[in-house]
mmJSON file of the N, C-alpha and C atoms, coordinates in Angstrom:
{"data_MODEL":{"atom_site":{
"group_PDB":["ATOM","ATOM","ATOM","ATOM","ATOM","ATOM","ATOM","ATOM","ATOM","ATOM","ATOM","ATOM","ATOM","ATOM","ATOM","ATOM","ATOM","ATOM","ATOM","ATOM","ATOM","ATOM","ATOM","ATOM","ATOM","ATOM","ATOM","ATOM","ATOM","ATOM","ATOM","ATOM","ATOM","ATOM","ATOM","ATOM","ATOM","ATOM","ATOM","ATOM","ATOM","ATOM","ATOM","ATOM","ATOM","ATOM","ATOM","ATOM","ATOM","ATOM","ATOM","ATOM","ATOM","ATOM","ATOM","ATOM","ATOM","ATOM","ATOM","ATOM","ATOM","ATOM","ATOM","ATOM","ATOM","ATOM","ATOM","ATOM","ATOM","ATOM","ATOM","ATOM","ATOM","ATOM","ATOM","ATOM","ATOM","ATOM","ATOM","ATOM","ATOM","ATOM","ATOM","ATOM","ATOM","ATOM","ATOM","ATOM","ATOM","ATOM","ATOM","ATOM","ATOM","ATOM","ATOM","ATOM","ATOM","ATOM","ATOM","ATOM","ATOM","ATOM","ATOM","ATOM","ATOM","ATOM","ATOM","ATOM","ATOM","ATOM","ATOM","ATOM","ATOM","ATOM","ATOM","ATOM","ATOM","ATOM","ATOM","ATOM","ATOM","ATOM","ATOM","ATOM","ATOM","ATOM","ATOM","ATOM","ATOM","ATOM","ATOM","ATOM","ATOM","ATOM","ATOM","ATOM","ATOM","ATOM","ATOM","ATOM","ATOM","ATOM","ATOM","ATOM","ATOM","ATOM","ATOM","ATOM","ATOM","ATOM","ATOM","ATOM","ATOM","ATOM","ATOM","ATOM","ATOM","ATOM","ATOM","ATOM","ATOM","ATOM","ATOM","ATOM","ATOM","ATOM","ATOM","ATOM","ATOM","ATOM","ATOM","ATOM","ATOM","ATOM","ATOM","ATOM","ATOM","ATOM","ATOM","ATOM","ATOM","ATOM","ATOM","ATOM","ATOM","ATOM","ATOM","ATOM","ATOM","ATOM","ATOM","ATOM","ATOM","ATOM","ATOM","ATOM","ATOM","ATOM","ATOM","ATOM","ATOM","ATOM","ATOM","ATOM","ATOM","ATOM","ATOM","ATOM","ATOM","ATOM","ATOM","ATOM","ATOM","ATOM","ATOM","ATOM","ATOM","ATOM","ATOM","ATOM","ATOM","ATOM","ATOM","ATOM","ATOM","ATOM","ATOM","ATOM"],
"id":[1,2,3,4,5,6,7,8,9,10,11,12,13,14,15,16,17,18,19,20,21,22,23,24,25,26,27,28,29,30,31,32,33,34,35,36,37,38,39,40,41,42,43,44,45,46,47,48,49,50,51,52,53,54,55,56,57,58,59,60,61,62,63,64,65,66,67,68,69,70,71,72,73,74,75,76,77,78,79,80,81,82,83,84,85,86,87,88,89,90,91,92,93,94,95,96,97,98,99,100,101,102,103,104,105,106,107,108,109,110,111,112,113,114,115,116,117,118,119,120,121,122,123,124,125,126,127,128,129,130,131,132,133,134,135,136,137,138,139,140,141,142,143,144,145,146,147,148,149,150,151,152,153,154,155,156,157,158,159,160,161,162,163,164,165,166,167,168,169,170,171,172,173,174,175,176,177,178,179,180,181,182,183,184,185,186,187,188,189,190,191,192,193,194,195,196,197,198,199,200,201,202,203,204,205,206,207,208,209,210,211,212,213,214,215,216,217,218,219,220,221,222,223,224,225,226,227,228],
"type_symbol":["N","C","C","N","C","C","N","C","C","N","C","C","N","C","C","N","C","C","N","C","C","N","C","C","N","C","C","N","C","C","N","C","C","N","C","C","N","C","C","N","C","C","N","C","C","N","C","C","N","C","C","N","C","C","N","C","C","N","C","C","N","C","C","N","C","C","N","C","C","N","C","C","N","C","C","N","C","C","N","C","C","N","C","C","N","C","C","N","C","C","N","C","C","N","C","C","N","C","C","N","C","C","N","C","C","N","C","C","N","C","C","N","C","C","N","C","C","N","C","C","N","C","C","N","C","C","N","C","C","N","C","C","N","C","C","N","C","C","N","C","C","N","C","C","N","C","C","N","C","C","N","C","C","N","C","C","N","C","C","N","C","C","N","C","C","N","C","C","N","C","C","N","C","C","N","C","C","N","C","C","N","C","C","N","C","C","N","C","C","N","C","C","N","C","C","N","C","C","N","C","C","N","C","C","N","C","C","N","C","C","N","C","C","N","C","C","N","C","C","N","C","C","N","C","C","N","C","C"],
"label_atom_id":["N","CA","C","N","CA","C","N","CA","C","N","CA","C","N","CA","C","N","CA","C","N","CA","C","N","CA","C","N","CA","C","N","CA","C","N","CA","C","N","CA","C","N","CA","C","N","CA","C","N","CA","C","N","CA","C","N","CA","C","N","CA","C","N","CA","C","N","CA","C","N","CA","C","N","CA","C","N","CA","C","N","CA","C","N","CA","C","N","CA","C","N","CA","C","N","CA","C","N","CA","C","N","CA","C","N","CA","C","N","CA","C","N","CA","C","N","CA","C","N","CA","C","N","CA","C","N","CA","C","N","CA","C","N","CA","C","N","CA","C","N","CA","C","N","CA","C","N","CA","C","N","CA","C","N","CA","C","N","CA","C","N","CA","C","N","CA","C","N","CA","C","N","CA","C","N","CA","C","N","CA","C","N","CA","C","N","CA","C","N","CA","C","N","CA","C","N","CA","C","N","CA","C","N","CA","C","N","CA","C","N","CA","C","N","CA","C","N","CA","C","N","CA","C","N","CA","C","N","CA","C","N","CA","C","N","CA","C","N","CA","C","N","CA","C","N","CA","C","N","CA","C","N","CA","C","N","CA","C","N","CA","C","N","CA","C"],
"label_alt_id":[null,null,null,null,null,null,null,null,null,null,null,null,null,null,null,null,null,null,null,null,null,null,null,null,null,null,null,null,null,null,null,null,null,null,null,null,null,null,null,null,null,null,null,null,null,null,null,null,null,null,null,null,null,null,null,null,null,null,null,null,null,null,null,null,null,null,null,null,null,null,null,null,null,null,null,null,null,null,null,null,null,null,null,null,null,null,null,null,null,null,null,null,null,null,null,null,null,null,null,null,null,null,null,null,null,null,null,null,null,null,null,null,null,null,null,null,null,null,null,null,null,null,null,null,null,null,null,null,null,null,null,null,null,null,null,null,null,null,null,null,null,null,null,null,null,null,null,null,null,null,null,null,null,null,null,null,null,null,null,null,null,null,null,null,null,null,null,null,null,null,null,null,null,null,null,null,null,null,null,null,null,null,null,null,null,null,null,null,null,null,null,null,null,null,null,null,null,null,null,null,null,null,null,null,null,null,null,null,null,null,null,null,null,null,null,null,null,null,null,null,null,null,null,null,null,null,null,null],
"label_comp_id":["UNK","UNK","UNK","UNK","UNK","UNK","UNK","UNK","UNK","UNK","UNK","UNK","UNK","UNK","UNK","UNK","UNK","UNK","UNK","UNK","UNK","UNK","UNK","UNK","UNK","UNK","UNK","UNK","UNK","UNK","UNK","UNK","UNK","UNK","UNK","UNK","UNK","UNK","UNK","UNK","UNK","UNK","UNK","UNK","UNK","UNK","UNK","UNK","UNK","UNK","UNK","UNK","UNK","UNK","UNK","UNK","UNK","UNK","UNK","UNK","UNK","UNK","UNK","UNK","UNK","UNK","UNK","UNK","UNK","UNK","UNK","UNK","UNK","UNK","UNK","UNK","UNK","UNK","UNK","UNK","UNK","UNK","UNK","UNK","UNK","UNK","UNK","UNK","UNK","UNK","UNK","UNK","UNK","UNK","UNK","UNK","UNK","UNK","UNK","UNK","UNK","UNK","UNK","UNK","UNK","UNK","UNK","UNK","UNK","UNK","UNK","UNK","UNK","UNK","UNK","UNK","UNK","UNK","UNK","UNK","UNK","UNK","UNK","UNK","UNK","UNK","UNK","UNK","UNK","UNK","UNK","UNK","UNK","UNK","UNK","UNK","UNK","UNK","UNK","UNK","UNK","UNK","UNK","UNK","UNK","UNK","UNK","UNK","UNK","UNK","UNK","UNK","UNK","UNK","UNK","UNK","UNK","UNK","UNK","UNK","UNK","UNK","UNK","UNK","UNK","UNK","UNK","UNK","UNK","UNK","UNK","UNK","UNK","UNK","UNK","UNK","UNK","UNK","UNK","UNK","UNK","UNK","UNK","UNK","UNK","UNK","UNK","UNK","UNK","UNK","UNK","UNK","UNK","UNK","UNK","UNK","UNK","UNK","UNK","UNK","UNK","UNK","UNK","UNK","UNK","UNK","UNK","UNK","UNK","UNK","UNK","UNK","UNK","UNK","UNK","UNK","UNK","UNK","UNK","UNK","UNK","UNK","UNK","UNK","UNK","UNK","UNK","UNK"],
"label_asym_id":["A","A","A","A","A","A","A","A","A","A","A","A","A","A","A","A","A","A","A","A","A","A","A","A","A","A","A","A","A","A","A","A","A","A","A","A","A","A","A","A","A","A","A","A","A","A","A","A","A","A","A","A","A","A","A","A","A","A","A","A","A","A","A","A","A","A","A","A","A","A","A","A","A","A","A","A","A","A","A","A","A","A","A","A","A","A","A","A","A","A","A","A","A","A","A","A","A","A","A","A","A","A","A","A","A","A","A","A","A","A","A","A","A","A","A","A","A","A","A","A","A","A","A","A","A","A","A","A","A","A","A","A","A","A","A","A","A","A","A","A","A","A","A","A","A","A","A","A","A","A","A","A","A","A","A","A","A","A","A","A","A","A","A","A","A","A","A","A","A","A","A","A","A","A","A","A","A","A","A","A","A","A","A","A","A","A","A","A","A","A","A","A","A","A","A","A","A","A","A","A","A","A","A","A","A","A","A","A","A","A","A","A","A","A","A","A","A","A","A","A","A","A","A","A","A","A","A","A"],
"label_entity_id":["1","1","1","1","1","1","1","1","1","1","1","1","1","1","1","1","1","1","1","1","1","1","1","1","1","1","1","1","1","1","1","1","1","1","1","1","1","1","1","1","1","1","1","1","1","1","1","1","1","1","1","1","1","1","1","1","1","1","1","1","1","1","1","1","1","1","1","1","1","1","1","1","1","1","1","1","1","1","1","1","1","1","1","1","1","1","1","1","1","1","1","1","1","1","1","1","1","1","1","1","1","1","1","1","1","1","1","1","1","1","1","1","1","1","1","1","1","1","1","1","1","1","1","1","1","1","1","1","1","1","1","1","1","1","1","1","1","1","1","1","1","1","1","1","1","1","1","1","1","1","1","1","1","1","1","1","1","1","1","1","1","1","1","1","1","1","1","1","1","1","1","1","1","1","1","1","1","1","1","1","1","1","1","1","1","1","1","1","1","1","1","1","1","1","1","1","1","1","1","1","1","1","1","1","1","1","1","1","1","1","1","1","1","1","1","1","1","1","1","1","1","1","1","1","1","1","1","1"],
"label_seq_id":[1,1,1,2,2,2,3,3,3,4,4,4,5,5,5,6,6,6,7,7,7,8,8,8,9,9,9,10,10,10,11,11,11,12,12,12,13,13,13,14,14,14,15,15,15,16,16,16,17,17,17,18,18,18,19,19,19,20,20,20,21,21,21,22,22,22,23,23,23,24,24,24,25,25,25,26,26,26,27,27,27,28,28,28,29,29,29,30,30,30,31,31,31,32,32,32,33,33,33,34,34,34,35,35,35,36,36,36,37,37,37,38,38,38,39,39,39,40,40,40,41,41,41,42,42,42,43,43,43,44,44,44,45,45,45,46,46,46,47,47,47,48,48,48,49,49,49,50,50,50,51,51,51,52,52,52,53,53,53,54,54,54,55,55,55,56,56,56,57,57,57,58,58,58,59,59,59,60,60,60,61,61,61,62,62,62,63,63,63,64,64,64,65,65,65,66,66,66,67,67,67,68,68,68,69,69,69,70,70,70,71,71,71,72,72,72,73,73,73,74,74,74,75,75,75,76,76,76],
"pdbx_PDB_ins_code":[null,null,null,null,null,null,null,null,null,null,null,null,null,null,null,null,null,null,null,null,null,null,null,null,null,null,null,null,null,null,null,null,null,null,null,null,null,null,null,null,null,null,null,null,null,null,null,null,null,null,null,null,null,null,null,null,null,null,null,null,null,null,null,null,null,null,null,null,null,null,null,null,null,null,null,null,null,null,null,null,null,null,null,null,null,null,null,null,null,null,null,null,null,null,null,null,null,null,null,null,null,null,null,null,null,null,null,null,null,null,null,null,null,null,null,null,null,null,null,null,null,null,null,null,null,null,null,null,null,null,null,null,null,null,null,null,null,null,null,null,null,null,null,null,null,null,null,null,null,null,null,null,null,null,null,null,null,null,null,null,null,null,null,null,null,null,null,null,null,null,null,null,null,null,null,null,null,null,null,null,null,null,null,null,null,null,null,null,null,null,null,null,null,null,null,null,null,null,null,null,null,null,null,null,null,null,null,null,null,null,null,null,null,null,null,null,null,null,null,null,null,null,null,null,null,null,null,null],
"Cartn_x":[111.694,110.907,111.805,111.755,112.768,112.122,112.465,112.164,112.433,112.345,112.686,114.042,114.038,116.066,117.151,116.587,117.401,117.877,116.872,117.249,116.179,116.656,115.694,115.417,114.186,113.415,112.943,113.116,112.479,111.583,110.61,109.144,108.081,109.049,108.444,108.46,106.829,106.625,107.233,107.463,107.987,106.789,106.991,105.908,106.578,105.888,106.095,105.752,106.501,106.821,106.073,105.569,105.61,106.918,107.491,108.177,107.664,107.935,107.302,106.032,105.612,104.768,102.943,102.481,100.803,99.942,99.059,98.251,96.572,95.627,93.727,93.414,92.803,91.823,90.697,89.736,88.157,87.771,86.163,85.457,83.969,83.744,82.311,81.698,80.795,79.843,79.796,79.802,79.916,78.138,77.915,76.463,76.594,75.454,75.312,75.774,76.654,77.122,75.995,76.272,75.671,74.829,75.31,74.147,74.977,74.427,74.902,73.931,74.68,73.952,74.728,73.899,74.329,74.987,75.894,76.071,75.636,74.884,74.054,73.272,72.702,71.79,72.501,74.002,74.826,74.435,75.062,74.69,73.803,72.611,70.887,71.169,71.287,71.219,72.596,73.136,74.597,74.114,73.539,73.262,71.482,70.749,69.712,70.306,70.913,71.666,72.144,73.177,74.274,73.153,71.636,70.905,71.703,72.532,72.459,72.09,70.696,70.392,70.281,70.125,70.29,71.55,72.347,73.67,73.503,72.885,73.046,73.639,74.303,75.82,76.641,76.684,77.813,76.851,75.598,74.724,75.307,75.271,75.199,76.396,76.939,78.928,78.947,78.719,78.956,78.237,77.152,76.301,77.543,77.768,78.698,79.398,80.343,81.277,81.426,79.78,79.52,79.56,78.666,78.539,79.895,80.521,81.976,82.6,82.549,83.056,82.145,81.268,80.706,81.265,81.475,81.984,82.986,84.028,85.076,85.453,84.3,84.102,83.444,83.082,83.004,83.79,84.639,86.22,87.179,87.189,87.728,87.595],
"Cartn_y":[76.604,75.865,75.562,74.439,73.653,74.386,74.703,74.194,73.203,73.241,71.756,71.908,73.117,74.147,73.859,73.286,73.108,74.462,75.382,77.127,76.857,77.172,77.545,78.735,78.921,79.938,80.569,81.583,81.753,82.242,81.165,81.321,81.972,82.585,84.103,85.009,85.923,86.885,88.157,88.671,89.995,91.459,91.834,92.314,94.399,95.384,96.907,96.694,97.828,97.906,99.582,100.478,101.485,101.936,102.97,103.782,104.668,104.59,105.779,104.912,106.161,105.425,105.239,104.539,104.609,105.446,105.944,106.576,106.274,106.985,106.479,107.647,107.822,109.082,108.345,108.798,108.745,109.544,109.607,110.696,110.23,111.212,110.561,111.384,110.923,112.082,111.271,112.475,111.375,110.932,109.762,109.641,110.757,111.31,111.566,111.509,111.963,111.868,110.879,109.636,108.92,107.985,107.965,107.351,105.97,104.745,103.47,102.717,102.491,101.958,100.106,99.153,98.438,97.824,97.176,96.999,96.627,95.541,95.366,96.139,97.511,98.444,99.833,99.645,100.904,101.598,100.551,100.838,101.872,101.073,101.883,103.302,103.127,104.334,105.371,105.193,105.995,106.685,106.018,106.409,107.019,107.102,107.627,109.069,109.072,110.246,111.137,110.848,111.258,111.793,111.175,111.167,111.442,109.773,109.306,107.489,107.317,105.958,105.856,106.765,106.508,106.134,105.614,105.196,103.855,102.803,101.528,100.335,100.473,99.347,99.727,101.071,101.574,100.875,101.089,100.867,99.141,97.952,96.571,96.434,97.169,96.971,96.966,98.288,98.414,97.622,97.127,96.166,94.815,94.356,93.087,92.908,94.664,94.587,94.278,94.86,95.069,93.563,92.873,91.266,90.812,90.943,90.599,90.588,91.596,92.269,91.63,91.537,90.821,89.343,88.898,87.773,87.253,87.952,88.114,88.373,89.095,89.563,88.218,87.314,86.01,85.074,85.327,84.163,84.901,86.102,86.515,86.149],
"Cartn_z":[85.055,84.091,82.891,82.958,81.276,80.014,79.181,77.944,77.117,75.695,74.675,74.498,74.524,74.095,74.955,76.229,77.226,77.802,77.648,78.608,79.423,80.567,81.926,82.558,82.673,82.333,84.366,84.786,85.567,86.077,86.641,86.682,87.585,88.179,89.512,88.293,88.977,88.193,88.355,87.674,88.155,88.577,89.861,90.383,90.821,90.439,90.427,91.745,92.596,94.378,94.021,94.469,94.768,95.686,95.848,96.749,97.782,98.274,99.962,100.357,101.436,102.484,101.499,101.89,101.345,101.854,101.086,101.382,101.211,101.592,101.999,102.057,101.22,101.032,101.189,102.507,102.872,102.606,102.367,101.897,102.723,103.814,104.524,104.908,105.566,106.0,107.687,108.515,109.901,110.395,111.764,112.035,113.121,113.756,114.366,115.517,116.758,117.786,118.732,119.186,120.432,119.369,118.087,117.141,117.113,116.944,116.746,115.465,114.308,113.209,112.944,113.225,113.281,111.614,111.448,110.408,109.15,109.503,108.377,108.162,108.389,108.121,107.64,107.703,107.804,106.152,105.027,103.847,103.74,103.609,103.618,104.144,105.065,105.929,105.244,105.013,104.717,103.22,102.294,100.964,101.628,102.09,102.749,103.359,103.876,104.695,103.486,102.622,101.919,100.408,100.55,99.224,98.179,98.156,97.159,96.621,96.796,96.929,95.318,94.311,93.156,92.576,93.366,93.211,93.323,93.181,93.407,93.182,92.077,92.334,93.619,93.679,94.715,96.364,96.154,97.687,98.042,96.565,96.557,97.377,96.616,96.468,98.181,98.997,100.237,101.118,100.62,100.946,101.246,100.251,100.305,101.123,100.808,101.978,103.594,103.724,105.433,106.163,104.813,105.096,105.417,104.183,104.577,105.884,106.618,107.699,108.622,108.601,110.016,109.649,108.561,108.756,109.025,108.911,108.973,110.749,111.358,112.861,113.608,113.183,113.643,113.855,112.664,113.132,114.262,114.289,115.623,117.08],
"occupancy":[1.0,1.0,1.0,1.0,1.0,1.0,1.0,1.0,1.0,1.0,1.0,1.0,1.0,1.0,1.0,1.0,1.0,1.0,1.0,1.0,1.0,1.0,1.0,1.0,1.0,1.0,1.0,1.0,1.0,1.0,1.0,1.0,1.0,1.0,1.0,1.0,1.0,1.0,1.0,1.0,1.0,1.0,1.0,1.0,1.0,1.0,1.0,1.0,1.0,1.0,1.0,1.0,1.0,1.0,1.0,1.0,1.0,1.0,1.0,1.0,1.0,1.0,1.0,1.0,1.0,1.0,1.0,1.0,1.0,1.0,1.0,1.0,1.0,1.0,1.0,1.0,1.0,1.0,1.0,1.0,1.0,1.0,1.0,1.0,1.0,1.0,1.0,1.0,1.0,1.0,1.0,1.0,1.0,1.0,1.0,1.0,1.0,1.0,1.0,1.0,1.0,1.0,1.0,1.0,1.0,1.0,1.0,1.0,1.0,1.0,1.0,1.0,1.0,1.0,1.0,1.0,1.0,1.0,1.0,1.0,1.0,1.0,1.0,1.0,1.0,1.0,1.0,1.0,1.0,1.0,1.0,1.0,1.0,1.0,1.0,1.0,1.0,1.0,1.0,1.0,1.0,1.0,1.0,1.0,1.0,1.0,1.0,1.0,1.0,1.0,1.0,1.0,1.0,1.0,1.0,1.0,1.0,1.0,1.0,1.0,1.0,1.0,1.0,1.0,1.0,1.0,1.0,1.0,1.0,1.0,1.0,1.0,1.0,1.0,1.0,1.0,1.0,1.0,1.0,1.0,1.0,1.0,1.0,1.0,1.0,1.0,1.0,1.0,1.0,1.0,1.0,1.0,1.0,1.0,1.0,1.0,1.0,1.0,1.0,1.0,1.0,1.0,1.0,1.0,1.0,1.0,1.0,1.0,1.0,1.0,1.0,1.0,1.0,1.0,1.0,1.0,1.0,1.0,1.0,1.0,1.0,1.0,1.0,1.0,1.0,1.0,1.0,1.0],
"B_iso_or_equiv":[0.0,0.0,0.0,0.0,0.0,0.0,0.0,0.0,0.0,0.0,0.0,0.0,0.0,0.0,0.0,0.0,0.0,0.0,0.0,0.0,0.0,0.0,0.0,0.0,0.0,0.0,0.0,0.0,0.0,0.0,0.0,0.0,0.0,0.0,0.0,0.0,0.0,0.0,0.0,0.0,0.0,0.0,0.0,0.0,0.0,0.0,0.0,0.0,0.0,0.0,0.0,0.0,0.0,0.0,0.0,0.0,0.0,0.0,0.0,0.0,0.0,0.0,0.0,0.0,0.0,0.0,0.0,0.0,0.0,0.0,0.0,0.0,0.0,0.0,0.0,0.0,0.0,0.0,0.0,0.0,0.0,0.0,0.0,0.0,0.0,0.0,0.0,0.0,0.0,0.0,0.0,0.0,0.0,0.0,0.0,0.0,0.0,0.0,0.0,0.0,0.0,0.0,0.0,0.0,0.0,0.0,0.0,0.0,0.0,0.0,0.0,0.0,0.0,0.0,0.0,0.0,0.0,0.0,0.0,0.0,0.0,0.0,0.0,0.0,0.0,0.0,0.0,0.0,0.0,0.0,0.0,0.0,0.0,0.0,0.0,0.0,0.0,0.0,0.0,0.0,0.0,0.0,0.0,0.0,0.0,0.0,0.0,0.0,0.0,0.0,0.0,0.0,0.0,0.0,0.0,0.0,0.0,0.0,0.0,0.0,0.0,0.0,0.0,0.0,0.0,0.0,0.0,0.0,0.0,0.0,0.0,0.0,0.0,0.0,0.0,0.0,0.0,0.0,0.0,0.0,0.0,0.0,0.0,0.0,0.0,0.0,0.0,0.0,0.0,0.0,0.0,0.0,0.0,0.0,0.0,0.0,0.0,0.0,0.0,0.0,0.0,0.0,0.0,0.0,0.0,0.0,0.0,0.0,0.0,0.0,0.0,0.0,0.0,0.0,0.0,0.0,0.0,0.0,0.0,0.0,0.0,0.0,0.0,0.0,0.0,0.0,0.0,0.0],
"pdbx_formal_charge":[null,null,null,null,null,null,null,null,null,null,null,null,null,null,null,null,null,null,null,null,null,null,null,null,null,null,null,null,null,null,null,null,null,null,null,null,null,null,null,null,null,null,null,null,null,null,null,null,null,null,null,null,null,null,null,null,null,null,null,null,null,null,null,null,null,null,null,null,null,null,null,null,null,null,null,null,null,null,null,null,null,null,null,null,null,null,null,null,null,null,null,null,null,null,null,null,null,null,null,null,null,null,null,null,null,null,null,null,null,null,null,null,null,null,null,null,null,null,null,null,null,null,null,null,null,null,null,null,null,null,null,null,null,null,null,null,null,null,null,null,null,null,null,null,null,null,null,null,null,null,null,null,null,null,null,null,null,null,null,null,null,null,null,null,null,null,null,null,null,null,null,null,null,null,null,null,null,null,null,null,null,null,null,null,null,null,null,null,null,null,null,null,null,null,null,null,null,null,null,null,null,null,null,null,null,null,null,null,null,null,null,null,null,null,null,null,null,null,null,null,null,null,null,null,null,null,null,null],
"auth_seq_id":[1,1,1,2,2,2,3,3,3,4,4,4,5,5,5,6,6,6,7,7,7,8,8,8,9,9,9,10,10,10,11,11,11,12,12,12,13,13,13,14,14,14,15,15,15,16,16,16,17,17,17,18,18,18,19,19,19,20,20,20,21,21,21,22,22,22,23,23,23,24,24,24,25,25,25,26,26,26,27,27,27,28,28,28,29,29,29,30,30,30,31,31,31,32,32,32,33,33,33,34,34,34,35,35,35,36,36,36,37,37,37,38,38,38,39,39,39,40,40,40,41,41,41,42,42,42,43,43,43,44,44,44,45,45,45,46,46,46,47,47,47,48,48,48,49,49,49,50,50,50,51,51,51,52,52,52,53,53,53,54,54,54,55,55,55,56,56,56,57,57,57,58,58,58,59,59,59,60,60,60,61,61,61,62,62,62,63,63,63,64,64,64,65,65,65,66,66,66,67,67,67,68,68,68,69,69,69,70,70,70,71,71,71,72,72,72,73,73,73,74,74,74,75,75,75,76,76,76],
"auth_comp_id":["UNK","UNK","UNK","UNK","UNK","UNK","UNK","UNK","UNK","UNK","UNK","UNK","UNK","UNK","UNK","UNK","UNK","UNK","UNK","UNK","UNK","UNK","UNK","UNK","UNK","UNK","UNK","UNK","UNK","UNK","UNK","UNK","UNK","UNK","UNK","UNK","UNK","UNK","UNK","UNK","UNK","UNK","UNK","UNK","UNK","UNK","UNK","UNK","UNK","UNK","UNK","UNK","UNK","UNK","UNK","UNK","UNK","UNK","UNK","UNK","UNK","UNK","UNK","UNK","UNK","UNK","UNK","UNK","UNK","UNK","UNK","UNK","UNK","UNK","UNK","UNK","UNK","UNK","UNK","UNK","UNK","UNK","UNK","UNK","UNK","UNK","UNK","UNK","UNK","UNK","UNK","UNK","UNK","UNK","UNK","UNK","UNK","UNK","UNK","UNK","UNK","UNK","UNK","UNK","UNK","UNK","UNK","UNK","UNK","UNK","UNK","UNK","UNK","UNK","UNK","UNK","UNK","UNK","UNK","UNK","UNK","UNK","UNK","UNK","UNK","UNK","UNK","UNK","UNK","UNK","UNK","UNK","UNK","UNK","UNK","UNK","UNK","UNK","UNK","UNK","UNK","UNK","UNK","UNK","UNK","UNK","UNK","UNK","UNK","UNK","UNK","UNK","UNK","UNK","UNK","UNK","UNK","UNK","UNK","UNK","UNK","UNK","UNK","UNK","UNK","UNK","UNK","UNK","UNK","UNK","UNK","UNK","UNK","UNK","UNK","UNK","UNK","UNK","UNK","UNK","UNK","UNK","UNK","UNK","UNK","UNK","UNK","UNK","UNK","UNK","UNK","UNK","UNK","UNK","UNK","UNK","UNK","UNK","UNK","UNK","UNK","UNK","UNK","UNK","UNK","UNK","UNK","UNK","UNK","UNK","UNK","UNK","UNK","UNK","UNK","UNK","UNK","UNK","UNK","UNK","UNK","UNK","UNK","UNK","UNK","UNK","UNK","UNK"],
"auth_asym_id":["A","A","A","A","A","A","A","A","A","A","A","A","A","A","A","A","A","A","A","A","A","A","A","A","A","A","A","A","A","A","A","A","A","A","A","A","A","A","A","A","A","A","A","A","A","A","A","A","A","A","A","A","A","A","A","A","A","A","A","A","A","A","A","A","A","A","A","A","A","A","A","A","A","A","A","A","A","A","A","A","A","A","A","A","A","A","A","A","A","A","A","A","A","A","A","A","A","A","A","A","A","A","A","A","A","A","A","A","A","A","A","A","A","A","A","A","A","A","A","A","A","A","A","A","A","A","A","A","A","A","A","A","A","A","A","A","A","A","A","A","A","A","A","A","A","A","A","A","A","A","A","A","A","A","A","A","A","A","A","A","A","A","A","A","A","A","A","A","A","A","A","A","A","A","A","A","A","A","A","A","A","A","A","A","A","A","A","A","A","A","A","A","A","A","A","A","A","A","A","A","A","A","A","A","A","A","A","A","A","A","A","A","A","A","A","A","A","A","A","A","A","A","A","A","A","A","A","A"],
"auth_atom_id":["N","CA","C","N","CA","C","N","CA","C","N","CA","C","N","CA","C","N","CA","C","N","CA","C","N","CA","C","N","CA","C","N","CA","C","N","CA","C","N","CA","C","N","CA","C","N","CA","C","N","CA","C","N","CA","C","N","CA","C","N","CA","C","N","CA","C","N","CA","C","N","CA","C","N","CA","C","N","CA","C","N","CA","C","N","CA","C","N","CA","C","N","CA","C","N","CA","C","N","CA","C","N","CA","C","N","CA","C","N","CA","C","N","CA","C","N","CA","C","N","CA","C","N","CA","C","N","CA","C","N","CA","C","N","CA","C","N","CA","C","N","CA","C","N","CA","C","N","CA","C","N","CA","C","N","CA","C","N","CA","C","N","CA","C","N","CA","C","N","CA","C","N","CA","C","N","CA","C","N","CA","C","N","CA","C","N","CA","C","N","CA","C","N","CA","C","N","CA","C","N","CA","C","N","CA","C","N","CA","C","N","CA","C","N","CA","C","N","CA","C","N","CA","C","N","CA","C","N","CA","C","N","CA","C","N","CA","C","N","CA","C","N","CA","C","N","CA","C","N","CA","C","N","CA","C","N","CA","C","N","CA","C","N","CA","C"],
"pdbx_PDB_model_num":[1,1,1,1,1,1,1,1,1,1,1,1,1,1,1,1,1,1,1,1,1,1,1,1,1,1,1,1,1,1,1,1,1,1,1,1,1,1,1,1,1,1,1,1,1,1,1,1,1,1,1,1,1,1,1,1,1,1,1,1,1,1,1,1,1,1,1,1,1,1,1,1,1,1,1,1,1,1,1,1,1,1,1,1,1,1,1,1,1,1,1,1,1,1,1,1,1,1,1,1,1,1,1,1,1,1,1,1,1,1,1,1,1,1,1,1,1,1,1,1,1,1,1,1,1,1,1,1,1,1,1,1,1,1,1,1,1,1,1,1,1,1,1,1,1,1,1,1,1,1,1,1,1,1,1,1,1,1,1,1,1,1,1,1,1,1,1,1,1,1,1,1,1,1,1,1,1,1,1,1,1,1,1,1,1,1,1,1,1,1,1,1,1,1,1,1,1,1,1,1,1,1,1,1,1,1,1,1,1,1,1,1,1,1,1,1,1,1,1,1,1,1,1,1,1,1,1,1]
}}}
């Protein structure tokens, strides 16, 4: 990128890398063995189970996500 000064400026951002491998900490509670909860119902049921439905941004939030994911399971 020019300026008026005639110095050129470069315009990639500069972006922090972590080092070593990544890591995922889950935290769940499992369903029942032979149990099948279809997705769009998983939410409900997971904060029903776990009693904590008084959590409800967190219920929306996972809510969204599930949508997401089946949609996402359609372009496949």
């Amino acid at each position: 990128m020019a300026r008026g000064n005639g110095a050129v400026r470069d315009s990639r951002r500069i972006v922090q890398h972590a080092e070593g491998p990544a890591a995922v900490l889950a935290i769940g509670t499992p369903n029942p063995s032979g149990s099948v909860v279809p997705q769009d119902q998983f939410a409900e049921q997971l904060f029903r189970v776990t009693n904590s439905e008084h959590l409800t941004h967190l219920k929306e939030k996972l809510k969204r996500i599930c949508k997401l994911g089946e949609s996402l399971g359609e372009l496949v």
